[in-house]
C-alpha positions as CSV (number, residue, x, y, z in Angstrom):
1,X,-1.0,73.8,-154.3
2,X,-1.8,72.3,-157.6
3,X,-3.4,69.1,-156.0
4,X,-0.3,68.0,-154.0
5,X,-1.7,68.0,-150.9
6,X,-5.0,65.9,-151.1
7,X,-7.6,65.7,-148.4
8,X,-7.4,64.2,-145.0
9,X,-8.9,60.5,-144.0
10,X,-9.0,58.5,-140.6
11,X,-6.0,57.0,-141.9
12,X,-3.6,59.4,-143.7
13,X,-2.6,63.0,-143.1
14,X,-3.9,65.7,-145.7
15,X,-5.2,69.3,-145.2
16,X,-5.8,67.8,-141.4
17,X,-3.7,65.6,-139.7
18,X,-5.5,62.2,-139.7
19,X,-6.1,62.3,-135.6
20,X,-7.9,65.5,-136.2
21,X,-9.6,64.1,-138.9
22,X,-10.8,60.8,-136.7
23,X,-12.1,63.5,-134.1
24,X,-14.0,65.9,-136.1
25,X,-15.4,63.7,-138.5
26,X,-17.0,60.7,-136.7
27,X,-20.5,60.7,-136.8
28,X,-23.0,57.7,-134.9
29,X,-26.2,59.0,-135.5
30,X,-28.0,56.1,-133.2
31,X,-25.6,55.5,-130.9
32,X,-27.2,54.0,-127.2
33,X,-24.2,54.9,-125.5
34,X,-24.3,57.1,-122.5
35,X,-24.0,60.5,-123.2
36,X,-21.3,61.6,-120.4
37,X,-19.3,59.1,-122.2
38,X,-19.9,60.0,-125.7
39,X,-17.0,60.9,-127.9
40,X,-16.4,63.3,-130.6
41,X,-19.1,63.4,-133.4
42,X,-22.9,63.6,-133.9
43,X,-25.8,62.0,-132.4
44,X,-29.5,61.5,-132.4
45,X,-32.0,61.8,-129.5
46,X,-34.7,59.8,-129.4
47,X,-36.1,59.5,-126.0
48,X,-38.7,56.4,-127.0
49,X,-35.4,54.4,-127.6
50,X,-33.2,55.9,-124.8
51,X,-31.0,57.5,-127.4
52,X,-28.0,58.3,-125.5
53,X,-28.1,56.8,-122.5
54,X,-28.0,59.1,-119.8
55,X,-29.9,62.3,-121.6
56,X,-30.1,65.2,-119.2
57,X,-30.2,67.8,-121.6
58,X,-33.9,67.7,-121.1
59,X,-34.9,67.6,-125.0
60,X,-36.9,64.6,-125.8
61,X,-35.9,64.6,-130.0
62,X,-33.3,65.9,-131.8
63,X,-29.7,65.7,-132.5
64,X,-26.3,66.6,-130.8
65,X,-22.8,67.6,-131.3
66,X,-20.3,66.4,-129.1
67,X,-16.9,68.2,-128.9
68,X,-14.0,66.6,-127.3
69,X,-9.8,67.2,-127.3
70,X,-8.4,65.9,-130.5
71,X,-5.8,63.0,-129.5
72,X,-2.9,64.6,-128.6
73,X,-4.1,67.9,-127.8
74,X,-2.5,70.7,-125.4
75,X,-6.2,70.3,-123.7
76,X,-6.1,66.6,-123.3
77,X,-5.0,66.5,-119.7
78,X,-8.5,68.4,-119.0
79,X,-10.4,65.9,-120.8
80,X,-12.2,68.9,-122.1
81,X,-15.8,68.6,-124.2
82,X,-18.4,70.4,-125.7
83,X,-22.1,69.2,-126.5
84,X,-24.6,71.4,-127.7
85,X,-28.1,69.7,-128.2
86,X,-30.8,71.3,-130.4
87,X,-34.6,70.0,-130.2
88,X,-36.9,69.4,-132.8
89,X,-38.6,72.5,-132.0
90,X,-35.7,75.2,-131.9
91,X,-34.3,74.4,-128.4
92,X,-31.0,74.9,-127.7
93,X,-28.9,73.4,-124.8
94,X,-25.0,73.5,-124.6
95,X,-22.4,72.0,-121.6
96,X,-18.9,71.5,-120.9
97,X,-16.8,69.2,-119.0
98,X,-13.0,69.9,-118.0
99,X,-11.6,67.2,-115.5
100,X,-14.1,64.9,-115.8
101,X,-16.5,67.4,-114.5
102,X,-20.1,68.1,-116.4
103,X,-21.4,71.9,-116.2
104,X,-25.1,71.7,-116.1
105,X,-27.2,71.9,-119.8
106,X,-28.1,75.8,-120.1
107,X,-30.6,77.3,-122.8
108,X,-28.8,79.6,-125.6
């Protein structure tokens, strides 16, 4: 493409369209907020600091990846999401949510 199109930010359009950009690229790698209510982007746990809020995924320390509908997308009625936790030994959780509804955390 000879550099014409350049690459996407959270604020103009490029290879991805900006809103897809905002909602694959976040990242908050301490955030307290509770983890049923966690956007797109990804996360520490840290269970001495209650980091999320809310952690059911029964792993103590480690990091997450959260999931959700882009902005916009065909989904976004379902308010569909992802999060797949991994421990800091190996373990493995992932859940789902469509209609506002959290599956339980299962092993992989």
């Amino acid at each position: 493409m000879g550099g014409l199109i350049g690459p996407a930010s959270a604020l103009k359009d490029g290879l991805l369209s900006h809103i897809l950009y905002q909602n694959l690229f976040s990242s908050k790698t301490d955030s307290t907020e509770d983890m049923d209510l966690i956007g797109t982007g990804y996360y520490a746990i840290h269970s001495d600091y209650n980091i999320p809020k809310n952690n059911k995924s029964g792993i103590k320390y480690g990091s997450f990846i959260s999931f959700g509908t882009p902005v916009g997308g065909n989904a976004a009625g379902g308010n569909a999401q992802i999060q797949i936790a991994i421990g800091n030994d190996g373990t493995r959780r992932i859940r789902n949510r469509w209609l506002n509804n959290w599956t339980e955390w299962v092993t992989f």
